[in-house]
C-alpha positions as CSV (number, residue, x, y, z in Angstrom):
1,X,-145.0,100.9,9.2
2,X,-147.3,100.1,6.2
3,X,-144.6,101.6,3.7
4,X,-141.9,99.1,5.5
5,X,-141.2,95.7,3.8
6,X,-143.1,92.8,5.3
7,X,-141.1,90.6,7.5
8,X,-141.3,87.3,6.6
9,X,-142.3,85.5,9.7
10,X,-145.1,88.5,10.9
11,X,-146.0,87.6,14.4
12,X,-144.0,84.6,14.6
13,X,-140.7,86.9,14.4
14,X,-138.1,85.8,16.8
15,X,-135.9,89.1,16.2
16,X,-135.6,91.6,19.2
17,X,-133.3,94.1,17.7
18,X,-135.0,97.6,17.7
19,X,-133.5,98.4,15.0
20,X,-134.7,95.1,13.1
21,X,-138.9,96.7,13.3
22,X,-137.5,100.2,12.1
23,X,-136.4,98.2,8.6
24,X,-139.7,95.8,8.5
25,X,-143.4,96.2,9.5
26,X,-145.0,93.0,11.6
27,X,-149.0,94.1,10.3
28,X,-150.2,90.5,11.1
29,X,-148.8,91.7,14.7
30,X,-150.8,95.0,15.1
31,X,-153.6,93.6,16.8
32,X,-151.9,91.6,19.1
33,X,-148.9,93.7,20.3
34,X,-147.7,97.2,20.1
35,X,-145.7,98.0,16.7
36,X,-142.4,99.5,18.8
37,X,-142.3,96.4,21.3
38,X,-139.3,94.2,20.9
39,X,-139.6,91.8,23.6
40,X,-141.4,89.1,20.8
41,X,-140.7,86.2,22.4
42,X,-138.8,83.5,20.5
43,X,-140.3,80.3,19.6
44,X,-139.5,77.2,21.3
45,X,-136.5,75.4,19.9
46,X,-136.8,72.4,18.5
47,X,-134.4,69.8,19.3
48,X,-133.7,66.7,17.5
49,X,-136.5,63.8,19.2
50,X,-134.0,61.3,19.3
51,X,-131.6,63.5,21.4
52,X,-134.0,64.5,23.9
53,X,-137.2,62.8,24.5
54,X,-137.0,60.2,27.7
55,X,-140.3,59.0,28.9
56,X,-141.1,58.7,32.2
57,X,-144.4,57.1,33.8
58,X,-146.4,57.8,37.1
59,X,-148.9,55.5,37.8
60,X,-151.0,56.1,34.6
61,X,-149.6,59.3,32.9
62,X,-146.4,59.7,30.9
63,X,-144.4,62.9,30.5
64,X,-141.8,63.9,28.0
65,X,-138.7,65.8,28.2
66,X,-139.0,69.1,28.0
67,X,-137.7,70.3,24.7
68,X,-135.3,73.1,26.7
69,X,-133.2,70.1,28.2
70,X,-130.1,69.0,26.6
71,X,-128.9,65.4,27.0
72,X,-126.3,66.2,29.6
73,X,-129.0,67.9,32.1
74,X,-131.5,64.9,31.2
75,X,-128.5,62.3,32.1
76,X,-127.6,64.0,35.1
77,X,-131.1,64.8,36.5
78,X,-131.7,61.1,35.7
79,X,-128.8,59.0,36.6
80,X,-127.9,61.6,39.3
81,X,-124.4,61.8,37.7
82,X,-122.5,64.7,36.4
83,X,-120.9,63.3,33.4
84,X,-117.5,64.2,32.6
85,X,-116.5,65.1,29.1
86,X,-114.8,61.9,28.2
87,X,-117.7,60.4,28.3
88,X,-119.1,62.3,25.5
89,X,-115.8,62.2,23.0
90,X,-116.2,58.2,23.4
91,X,-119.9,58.7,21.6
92,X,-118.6,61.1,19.4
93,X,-115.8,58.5,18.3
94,X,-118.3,55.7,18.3
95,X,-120.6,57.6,15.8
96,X,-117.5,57.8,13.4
97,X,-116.9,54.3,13.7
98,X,-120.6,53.4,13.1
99,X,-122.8,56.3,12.1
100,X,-125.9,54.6,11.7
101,X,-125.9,52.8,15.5
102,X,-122.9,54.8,17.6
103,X,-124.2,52.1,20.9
104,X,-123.1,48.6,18.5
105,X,-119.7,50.5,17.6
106,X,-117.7,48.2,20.1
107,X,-119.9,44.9,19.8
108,X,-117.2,43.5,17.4
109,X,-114.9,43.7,20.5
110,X,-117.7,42.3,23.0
111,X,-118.7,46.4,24.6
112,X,-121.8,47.8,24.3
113,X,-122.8,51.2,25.2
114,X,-125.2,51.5,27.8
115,X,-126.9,53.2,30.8
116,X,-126.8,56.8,30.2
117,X,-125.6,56.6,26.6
118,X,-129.4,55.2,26.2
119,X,-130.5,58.9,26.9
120,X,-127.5,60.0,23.8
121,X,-129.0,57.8,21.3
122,X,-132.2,58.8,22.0
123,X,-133.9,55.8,24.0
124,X,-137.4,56.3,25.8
125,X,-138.0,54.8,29.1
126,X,-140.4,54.1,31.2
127,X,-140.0,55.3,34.7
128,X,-141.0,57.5,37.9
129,X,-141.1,61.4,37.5
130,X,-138.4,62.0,40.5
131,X,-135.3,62.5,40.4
132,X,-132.7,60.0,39.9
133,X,-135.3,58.1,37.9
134,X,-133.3,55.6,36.1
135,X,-130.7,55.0,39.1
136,X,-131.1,51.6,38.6
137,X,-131.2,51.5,35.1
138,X,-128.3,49.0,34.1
139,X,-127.2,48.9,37.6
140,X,-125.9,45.1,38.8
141,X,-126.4,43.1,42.3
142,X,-122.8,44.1,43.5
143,X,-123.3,47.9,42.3
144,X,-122.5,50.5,45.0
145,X,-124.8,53.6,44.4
146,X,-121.0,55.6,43.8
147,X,-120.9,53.5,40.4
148,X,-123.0,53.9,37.5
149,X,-122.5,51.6,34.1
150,X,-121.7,52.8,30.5
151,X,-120.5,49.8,29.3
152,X,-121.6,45.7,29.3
153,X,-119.2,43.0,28.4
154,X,-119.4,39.7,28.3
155,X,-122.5,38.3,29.7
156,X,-122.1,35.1,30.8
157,X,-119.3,36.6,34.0
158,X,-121.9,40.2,34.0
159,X,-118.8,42.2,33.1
160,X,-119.7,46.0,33.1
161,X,-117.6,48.7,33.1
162,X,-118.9,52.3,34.2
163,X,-118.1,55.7,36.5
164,X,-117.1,56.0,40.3
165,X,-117.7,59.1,41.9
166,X,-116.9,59.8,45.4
167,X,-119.7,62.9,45.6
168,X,-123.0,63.1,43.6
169,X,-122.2,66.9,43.1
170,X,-118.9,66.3,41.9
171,X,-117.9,64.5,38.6
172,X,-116.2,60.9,38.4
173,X,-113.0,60.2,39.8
174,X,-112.4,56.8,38.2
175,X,-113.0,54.1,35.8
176,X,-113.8,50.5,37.1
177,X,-115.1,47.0,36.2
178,X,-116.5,44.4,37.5
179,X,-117.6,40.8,36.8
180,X,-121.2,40.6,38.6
181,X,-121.5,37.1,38.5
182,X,-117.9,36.1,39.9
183,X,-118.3,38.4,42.9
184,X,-118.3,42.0,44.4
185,X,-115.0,43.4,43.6
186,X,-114.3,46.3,41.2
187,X,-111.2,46.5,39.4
188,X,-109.7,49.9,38.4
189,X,-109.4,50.4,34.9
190,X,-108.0,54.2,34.8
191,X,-109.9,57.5,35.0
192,X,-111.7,58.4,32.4
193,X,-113.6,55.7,29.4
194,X,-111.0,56.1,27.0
195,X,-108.4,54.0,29.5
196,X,-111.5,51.7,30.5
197,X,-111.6,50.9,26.7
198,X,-108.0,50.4,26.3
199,X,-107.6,48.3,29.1
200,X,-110.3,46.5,28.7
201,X,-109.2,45.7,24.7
202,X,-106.0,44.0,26.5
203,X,-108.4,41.2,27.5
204,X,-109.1,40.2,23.9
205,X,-107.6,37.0,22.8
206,X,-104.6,36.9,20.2
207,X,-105.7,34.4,18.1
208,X,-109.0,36.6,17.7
209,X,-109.5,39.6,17.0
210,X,-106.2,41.1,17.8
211,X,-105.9,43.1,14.6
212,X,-108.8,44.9,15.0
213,X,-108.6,45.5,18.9
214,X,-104.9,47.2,17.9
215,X,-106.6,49.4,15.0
216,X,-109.2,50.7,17.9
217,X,-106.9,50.9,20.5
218,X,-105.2,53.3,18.2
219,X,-108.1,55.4,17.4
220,X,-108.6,55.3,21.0
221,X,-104.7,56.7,21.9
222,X,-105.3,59.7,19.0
223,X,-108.6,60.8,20.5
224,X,-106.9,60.4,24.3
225,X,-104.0,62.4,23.1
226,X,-105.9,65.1,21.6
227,X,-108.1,65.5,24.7
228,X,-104.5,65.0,26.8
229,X,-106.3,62.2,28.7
230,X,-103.6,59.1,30.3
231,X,-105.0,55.8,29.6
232,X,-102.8,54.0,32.1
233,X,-105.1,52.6,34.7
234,X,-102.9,54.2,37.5
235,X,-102.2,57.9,36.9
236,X,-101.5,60.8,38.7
237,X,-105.1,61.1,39.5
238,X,-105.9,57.8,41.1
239,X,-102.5,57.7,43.0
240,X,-103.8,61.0,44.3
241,X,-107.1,59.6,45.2
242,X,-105.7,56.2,47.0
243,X,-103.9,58.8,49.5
244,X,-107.4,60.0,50.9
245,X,-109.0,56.4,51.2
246,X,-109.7,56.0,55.1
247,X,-110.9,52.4,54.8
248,X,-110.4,49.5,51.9
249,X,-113.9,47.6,51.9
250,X,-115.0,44.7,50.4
251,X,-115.5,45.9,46.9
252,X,-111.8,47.0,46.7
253,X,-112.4,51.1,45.8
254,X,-112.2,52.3,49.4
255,X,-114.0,55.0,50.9
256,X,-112.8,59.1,51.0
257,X,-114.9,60.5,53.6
258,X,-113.7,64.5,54.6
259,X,-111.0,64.7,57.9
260,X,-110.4,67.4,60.1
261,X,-106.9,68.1,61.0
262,X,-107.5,65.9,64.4
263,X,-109.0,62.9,62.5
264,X,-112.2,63.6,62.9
265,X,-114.4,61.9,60.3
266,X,-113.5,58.2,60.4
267,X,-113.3,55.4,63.4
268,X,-112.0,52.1,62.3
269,X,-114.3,49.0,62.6
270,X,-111.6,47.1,64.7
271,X,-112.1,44.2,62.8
272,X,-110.4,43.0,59.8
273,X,-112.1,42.6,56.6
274,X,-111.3,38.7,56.4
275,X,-113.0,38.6,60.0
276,X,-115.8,40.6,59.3
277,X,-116.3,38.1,56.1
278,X,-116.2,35.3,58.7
279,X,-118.7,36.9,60.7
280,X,-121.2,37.5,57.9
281,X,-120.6,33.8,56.3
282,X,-121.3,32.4,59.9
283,X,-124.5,34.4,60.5
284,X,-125.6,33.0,56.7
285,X,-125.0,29.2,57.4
286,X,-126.6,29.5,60.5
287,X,-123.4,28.6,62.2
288,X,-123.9,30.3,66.0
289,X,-125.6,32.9,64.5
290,X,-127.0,34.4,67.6
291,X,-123.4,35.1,68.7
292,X,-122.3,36.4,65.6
293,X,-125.3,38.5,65.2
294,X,-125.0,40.0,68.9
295,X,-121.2,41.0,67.8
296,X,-122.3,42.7,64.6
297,X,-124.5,44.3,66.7
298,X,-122.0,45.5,68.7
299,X,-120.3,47.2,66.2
300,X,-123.4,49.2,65.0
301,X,-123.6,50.1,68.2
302,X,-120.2,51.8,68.4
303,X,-120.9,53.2,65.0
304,X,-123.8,55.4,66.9
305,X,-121.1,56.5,69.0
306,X,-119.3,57.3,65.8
307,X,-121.9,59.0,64.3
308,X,-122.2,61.1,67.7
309,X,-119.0,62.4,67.3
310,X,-119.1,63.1,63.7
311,X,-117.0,60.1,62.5
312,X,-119.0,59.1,59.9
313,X,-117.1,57.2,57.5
314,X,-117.5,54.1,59.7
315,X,-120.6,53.7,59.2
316,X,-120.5,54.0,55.5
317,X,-117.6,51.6,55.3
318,X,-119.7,48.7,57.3
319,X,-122.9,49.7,55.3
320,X,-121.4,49.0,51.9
321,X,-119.6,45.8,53.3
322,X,-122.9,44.8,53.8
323,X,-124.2,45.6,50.7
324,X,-121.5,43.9,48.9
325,X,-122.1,40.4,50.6
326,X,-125.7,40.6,49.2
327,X,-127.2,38.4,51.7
328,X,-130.6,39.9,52.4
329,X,-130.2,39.0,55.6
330,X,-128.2,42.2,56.3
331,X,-130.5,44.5,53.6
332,X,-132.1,46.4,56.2
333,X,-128.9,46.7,58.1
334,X,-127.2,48.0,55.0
335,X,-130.5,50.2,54.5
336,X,-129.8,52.0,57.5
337,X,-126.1,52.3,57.7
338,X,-125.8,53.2,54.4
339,X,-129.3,55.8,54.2
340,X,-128.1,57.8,57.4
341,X,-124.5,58.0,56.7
342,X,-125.0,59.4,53.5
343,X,-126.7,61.6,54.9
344,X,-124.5,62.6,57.5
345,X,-121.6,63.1,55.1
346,X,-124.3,65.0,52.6
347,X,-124.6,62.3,49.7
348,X,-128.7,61.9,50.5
349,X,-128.8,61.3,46.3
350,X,-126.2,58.1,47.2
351,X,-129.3,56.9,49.4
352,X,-131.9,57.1,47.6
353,X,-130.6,54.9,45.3
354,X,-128.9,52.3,47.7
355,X,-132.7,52.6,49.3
356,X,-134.3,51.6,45.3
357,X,-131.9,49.1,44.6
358,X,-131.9,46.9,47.8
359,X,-136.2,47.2,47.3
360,X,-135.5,45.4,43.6
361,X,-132.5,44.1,43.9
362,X,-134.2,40.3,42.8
363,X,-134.8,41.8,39.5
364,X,-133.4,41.8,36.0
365,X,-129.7,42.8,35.9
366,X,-129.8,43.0,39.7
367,X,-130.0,39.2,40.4
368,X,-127.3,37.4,41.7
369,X,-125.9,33.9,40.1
370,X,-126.7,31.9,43.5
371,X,-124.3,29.6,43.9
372,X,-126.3,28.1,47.3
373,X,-129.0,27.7,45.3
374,X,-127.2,26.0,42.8
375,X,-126.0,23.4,45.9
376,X,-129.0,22.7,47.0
377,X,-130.7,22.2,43.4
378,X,-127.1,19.2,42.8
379,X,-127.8,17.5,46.4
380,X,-131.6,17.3,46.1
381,X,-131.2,15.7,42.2
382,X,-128.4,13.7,43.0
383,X,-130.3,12.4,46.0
384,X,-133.6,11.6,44.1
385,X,-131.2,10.1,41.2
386,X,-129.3,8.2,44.1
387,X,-132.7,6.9,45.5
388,X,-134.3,6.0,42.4
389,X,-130.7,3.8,41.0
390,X,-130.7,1.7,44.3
391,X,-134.3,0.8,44.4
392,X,-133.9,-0.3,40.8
393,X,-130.6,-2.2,41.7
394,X,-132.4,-3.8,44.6
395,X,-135.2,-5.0,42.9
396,X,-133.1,-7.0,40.5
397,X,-130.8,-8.1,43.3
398,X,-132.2,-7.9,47.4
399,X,-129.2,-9.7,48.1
400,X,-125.6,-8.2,48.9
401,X,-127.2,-4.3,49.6
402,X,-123.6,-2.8,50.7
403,X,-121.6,-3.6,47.8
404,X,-124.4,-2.3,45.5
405,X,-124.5,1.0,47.7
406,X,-120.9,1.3,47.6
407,X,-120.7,0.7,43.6
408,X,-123.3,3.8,43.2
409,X,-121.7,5.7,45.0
410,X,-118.3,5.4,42.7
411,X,-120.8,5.8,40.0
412,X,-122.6,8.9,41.5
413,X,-119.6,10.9,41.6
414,X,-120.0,10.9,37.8
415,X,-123.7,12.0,37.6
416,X,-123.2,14.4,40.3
417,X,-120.6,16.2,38.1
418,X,-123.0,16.2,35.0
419,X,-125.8,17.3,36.9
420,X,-123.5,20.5,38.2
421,X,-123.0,21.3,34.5
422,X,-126.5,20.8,33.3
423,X,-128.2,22.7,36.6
424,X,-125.6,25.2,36.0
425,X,-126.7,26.0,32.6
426,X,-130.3,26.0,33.9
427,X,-130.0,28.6,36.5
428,X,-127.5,30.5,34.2
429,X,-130.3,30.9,31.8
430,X,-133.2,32.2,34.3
431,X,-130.9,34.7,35.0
């Protein structure tokens, strides 16, 4: 071995070929291995830290990545999402358009990449060691734990655009948006980003920014061509997928829940989704909400029954309507419908997060423009304002009190619609 030409990297040789320590000798080796042993392990690879490296926190300590993960384990062990390959040709086109920050590549058309493309462009984040750590990372009030975002829109309506999947195992089947300050309803924008994008660029106003959105939206068509992906928002896929939705609930993407050849699998609520709405808005204003409460009550119970026999899907289709009414009234309701029929129909990972998000769903992104609060903040000022004008009025004048109440109340209707505005703006910006 001491007549053989050094190798240059000595003990720190990654090569394994037998052959490879016939032709070189390893003498800064000797000592610590045999000279005919090829099993030299290689070193670590090193990855790229802005590619790989989330932090996560529990209580006091912090962990790293491990350097052997690639962004597509780390999103998926983390989001609890298998993401599909669209997902990462939109990056890659996004880093074309703007090398130096891919995530600001759509910000001239009002899209930002977010949520999991966080872990792509190398983001560290603070959270729990478990899995399914950043679950509600980017997640909204109104989102169902089968939705995860990639995208935010305009802010002041909470538009985000991001994956539904009907399994945690499996990957996406859709594209949706939704405006999380207007309400709880998704819209379908196609199945896969690319079709999310396009769609979304048909929002964009002609007097601005038309040229541009046309110049992306055909970048967008090339790279969808060459990956043979439709970017109509209701292809062959989707049409496929409405055939095996057992029940539309109140968020508008149904649920798919496995049938036998009886049936078996779903029982139907036996009340209409504009009843049940009834129902919950009753039991919120406190109109009879003893009765309405014993009825909802009655419908859990025959979801037991359900349950018994292995029709699952209704409870899973009451638990989400009760999740997307966001009263928290019904969170523990939703809680348990929602934990134990996932479980049932194998989606545990689907509660776990439900479980998270109704526990924090008062904080950042997941708060809710309340509109009651709102209401009650417009009655309570224009009462005080109300008081305050007539005792001024009177002061000046005891005399003639009705036809001074009557005039402030024609002038009221006036501050009352200012003070909507202003209290409006208020709330919208402690949001």
């Amino acid at each position: 071995m001491a007549d053989l030409p050094a190798c240059k990297y000595g003990k720190k040789c990654y090569r394994k070929s037998a052959a490879h320590f016939k032709k070189f000798s390893h003498l800064d080796d000797e000592n610590s291995q045999d000279k005919g042993n090829t099993s030299v392990e290689p070193p670590a690879k090193k990855r790229r830290k802005d590619e790989n490296q989330v932090e996560t926190t529990s209580g006091h300590s912090k962990e790293e990545t491990k350097p052997d993960k690639i962004p597509h384990e780390i999103i998926q062990e983390k989001f609890g999402i298998n993401m599909p390959q669209d997902f990462y040709d939109l990056w890659e086109l996004c880093k074309e358009l703007n090398p130096q920050s891919p995530q600001d590549a759509l910000k001239e058309f009002n899209l930002e990449l977010v949520g999991p493309y966080d872990i792509l462009s190398g983001k560290k984040f603070q959270a729990t060691e478990n899995s399914g750590s950043l679950s509600l990372h980017c997640r909204y009030f109104c989102d169902p734990p089968e939705f995860v975002t990639v995208l935010k829109g305009d802010n002041t309506v909470g538009l985000h655009i991001g994956y539904y999947c009907d399994n945690p195992e499996d990957k996406p089947v859709l594209v949706a948006s939704n405006e999380a300050k207007t309400n709880y309803e998704f819209k379908v924008l196609g199945d896969n980003i690319f079709a999310g994008v396009s769609n979304s660029l048909k929002n964009i106003s002609k007097q601005k920014g038309a040229t541009e959105a046309r110049k992306l939206k055909e970048k967008i068509e090339r790279k969808a061509n060459e990956r043979k992906l439709h970017l109509e928002a209701n292809p062959p896929s989707i049409k496929a997928r409405n055939k095996k939705v057992v029940a539309k609930t109140f968020h508008k993407m149904g649920i798919v829940v496995p049938l036998d050849e009886t049936g078996v699998g779903y029982r139907d609520l036996q009340i209409s989704n504009a009843e049940l709405k009834r129902m919950l808005t009753d039991i919120v204003n406190d109109n009879q909400r003893e009765v309405f409460l014993d009825e909802l009550q009655d419908i859990i119970t025959r979801i037991q029954f359900a349950n018994d026999e292995c029709d699952y899907g209704m409870g899973l289709e009451l638990g989400l309507d009760l999740f997307s009414f966001g009263h928290e009234i019904f969170n523990r309701k939703a809680t348990m419908l929602l934990t134990l029929a996932y479980e049932l129909l194998g989606k545990s990972a689907f509660g776990k997060v439900v479980e998270r998000h109704l526990e924090q769903r008062d904080k950042n992104t997941l708060k809710k423009f309340n509109i009651s609060k709102l209401q009650a903040r417009v009655v309570e000022l224009v009462a005080v304002e109300f008081h305050a004008t007539i005792k001024e009025k009177l002061s000046r004048n005891p005399t003639n009190t009705t036809r001074n109440v009557d005039e402030e109340w024609i002038t009221l209707k006036h501050l009352r619609k200012q003070l909507k505005k202003t209290i409006a703006h208020q709330l919208y910006n402690e949001i």
